[in-house]
N, C-alpha and C positions, 0 to 999 in steps of 0.2 A: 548577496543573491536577492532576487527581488521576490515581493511573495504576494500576491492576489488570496482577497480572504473568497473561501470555496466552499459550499458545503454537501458539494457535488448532486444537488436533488433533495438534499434531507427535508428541508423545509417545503419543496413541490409537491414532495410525496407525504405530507400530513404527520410529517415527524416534529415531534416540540423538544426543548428541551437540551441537556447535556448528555452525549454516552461515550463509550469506547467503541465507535465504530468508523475508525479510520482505514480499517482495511478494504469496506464495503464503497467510502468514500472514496479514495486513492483511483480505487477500482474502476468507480463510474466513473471519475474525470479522465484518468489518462484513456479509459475505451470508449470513451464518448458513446457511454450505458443509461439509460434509467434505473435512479438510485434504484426504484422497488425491484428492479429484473436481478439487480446483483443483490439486492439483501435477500429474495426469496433463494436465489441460485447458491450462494453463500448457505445459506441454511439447509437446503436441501443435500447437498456435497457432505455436510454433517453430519447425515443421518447413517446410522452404522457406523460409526467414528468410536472408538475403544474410549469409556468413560475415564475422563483424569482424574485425579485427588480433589485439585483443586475446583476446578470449575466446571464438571461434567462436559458435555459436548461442547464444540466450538458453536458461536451462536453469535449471528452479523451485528446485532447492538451493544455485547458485551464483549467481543472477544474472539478468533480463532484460533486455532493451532496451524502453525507455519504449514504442516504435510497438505491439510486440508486449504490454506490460502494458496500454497505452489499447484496442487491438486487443477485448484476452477482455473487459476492464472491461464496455464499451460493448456488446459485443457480448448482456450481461445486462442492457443498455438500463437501465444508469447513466449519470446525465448529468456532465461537465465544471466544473467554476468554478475561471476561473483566477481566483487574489488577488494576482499582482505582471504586470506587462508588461517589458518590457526598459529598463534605464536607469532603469527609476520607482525602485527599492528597496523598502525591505520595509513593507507595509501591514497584514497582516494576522502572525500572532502564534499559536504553538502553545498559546493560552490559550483556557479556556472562552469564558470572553466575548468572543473574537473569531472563535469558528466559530457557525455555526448548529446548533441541535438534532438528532438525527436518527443514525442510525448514516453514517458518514462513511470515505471512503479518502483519506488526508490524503499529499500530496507534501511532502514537508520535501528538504534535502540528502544526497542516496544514501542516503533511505530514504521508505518509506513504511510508515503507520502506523493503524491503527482506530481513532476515535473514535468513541465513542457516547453520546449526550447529556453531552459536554462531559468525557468520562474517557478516554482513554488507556490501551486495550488492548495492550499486548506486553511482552515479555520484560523489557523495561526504562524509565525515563522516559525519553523523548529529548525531554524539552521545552525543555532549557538552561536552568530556570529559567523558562518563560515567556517566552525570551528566541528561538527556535528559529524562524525564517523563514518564513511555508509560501506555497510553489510557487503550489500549488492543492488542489483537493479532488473527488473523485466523488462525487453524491450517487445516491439510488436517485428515478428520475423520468423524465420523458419527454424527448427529446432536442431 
Protein backbone atom coordinates (compact mmCIF):
# COMPACT_ATOMS: atom_id res chain seq x y z
CA UNK A 1 0.00 0.00 0.00
CA UNK A 2 1.40 3.23 -0.70
CA UNK A 3 1.70 5.91 2.11
CA UNK A 4 2.27 9.80 1.87
CA UNK A 5 3.91 11.15 5.20
CA UNK A 6 0.72 13.60 6.67
CA UNK A 7 0.61 15.32 9.55
CA UNK A 8 -2.73 16.55 8.65
CA UNK A 9 -2.23 20.47 9.92
CA UNK A 10 -0.16 19.70 13.08
CA UNK A 11 2.76 21.57 12.19
CA UNK A 12 0.19 24.70 10.45
CA UNK A 13 -1.33 24.91 13.56
CA UNK A 14 1.79 25.67 15.77
CA UNK A 15 2.21 22.06 17.00
CA UNK A 16 6.03 21.04 17.66
CA UNK A 17 7.04 17.86 18.56
CA UNK A 18 5.98 14.10 19.02
CA UNK A 19 2.29 13.00 20.68
CA UNK A 20 -0.39 10.46 20.39
CA UNK A 21 -2.72 12.29 18.36
CA UNK A 22 -3.52 10.37 15.44
CA UNK A 23 -7.03 10.26 15.94
CA UNK A 24 -7.23 14.20 15.75
CA UNK A 25 -4.93 13.71 12.62
CA UNK A 26 -6.87 10.70 10.61
CA UNK A 27 -9.76 13.12 11.41
CA UNK A 28 -8.53 16.28 9.63
CA UNK A 29 -7.17 14.53 6.70
CA UNK A 30 -9.92 12.15 5.56
CA UNK A 31 -12.67 15.51 6.37
CA UNK A 32 -10.60 17.85 4.79
CA UNK A 33 -10.73 19.72 8.48
CA UNK A 34 -8.33 22.26 10.10
CA UNK A 35 -6.16 20.23 12.51
CA UNK A 36 -7.10 23.13 15.33
CA UNK A 37 -11.26 22.70 14.59
CA UNK A 38 -10.83 18.98 15.17
CA UNK A 39 -8.44 19.03 18.24
CA UNK A 40 -10.54 21.87 20.04
CA UNK A 41 -13.94 19.71 18.76
CA UNK A 42 -12.22 16.49 19.99
CA UNK A 43 -11.68 18.14 23.27
CA UNK A 44 -14.68 19.67 23.75
CA UNK A 45 -16.88 16.04 22.89
CA UNK A 46 -14.60 15.07 26.23
CA UNK A 47 -15.87 17.18 28.55
CA UNK A 48 -18.37 15.27 30.81
CA UNK A 49 -16.79 12.02 29.59
CA UNK A 50 -16.83 9.47 33.03
CA UNK A 51 -13.06 9.84 34.33
CA UNK A 52 -10.83 6.28 33.40
CA UNK A 53 -8.20 4.76 35.81
CA UNK A 54 -5.76 5.22 33.47
CA UNK A 55 -5.78 8.35 31.66
CA UNK A 56 -8.59 10.66 32.96
CA UNK A 57 -10.51 12.21 30.14
CA UNK A 58 -9.91 11.48 26.51
CA UNK A 59 -7.67 14.43 25.40
CA UNK A 60 -6.85 15.09 21.37
CA UNK A 61 -2.79 15.17 21.97
CA UNK A 62 -2.63 12.21 24.25
CA UNK A 63 -5.38 10.01 23.49
CA UNK A 64 -9.23 9.23 23.22
CA UNK A 65 -11.65 6.74 24.22
CA UNK A 66 -13.23 4.93 21.12
CA UNK A 67 -17.15 6.17 22.51
CA UNK A 68 -15.89 9.66 22.48
CA UNK A 69 -13.84 9.29 18.79
CA UNK A 70 -17.26 7.27 17.13
CA UNK A 71 -19.19 10.16 19.17
CA UNK A 72 -17.64 13.53 16.89
CA UNK A 73 -16.95 10.91 13.93
CA UNK A 74 -20.62 10.36 13.47
CA UNK A 75 -21.78 13.22 14.77
CA UNK A 76 -20.31 14.70 10.81
CA UNK A 77 -22.79 11.84 9.82
CA UNK A 78 -19.97 9.50 8.92
CA UNK A 79 -21.16 6.09 8.69
CA UNK A 80 -19.59 2.80 10.48
CA UNK A 81 -18.30 -0.62 8.61
CA UNK A 82 -17.20 -2.85 10.85
CA UNK A 83 -14.64 -5.71 8.95
CA UNK A 84 -14.00 -8.27 11.79
CA UNK A 85 -16.72 -9.44 14.59
CA UNK A 86 -15.43 -11.09 17.70
CA UNK A 87 -13.80 -14.55 17.49
CA UNK A 88 -14.17 -14.26 13.50
CA UNK A 89 -10.36 -13.02 12.97
CA UNK A 90 -8.83 -10.86 10.57
CA UNK A 91 -10.71 -10.45 7.13
CA UNK A 92 -10.02 -7.50 5.98
CA UNK A 93 -6.29 -6.05 5.47
CA UNK A 94 -4.51 -2.54 5.53
CA UNK A 95 -4.07 -3.06 1.81
CA UNK A 96 -5.55 -1.09 -1.18
CA UNK A 97 -7.33 -3.81 -2.46
CA UNK A 98 -9.05 -4.69 0.51
CA UNK A 99 -10.72 -1.25 1.37
CA UNK A 100 -12.97 0.63 -0.77
CA UNK A 101 -12.34 3.78 -2.77
CA UNK A 102 -13.13 6.98 -1.17
CA UNK A 103 -11.41 9.09 1.59
CA UNK A 104 -11.63 6.58 4.72
CA UNK A 105 -10.99 6.67 8.92
CA UNK A 106 -9.39 3.20 9.07
CA UNK A 107 -9.48 1.50 12.92
CA UNK A 108 -6.21 -0.69 12.97
CA UNK A 109 -4.62 -1.59 16.58
CA UNK A 110 -4.22 1.64 18.95
CA UNK A 111 -4.38 3.65 16.01
CA UNK A 112 -6.32 5.06 13.54
CA UNK A 113 -5.43 6.19 10.18
CA UNK A 114 -6.66 8.24 6.62
CA UNK A 115 -6.85 6.51 3.72
CA UNK A 116 -7.66 7.88 0.57
CA UNK A 117 -8.36 6.05 -2.49
CA UNK A 118 -6.22 3.20 -1.37
CA UNK A 119 -2.95 5.52 0.03
CA UNK A 120 -2.15 6.01 3.50
CA UNK A 121 -2.04 9.36 4.97
CA UNK A 122 0.27 9.84 8.14
CA UNK A 123 3.22 10.31 9.70
CA UNK A 124 4.28 6.87 8.97
CA UNK A 125 3.29 3.43 7.27
CA UNK A 126 1.53 1.45 9.62
CA UNK A 127 0.39 -1.19 7.24
CA UNK A 128 3.03 -4.04 8.57
CA UNK A 129 3.51 -4.87 5.14
CA UNK A 130 -0.07 -5.26 4.11
CA UNK A 131 -0.07 -7.42 6.98
CA UNK A 132 -1.94 -4.74 9.54
CA UNK A 133 -5.63 -5.99 10.76
CA UNK A 134 -8.22 -3.48 10.40
CA UNK A 135 -10.99 -3.19 13.03
CA UNK A 136 -13.23 -1.11 10.73
CA UNK A 137 -13.56 2.00 8.91
CA UNK A 138 -15.77 5.37 8.68
CA UNK A 139 -16.81 6.19 5.66
CA UNK A 140 -18.55 9.78 4.63
CA UNK A 141 -22.52 8.79 3.97
CA UNK A 142 -25.67 8.36 5.53
CA UNK A 143 -26.17 6.44 8.67
Amino acid sequence: MTWVHDDGGRAAAGYKGTTGDCVVRAIAIAMELPYQEVYDGINAAAVGERRGKRKGISNARLGVYKPTTRRYIESRRWAWVPTMQIGQGCTVHLRANELPAGRLIVSVSKHLVAVIDGVIHDLEDCSRDGTRCVYGYWHQGTR
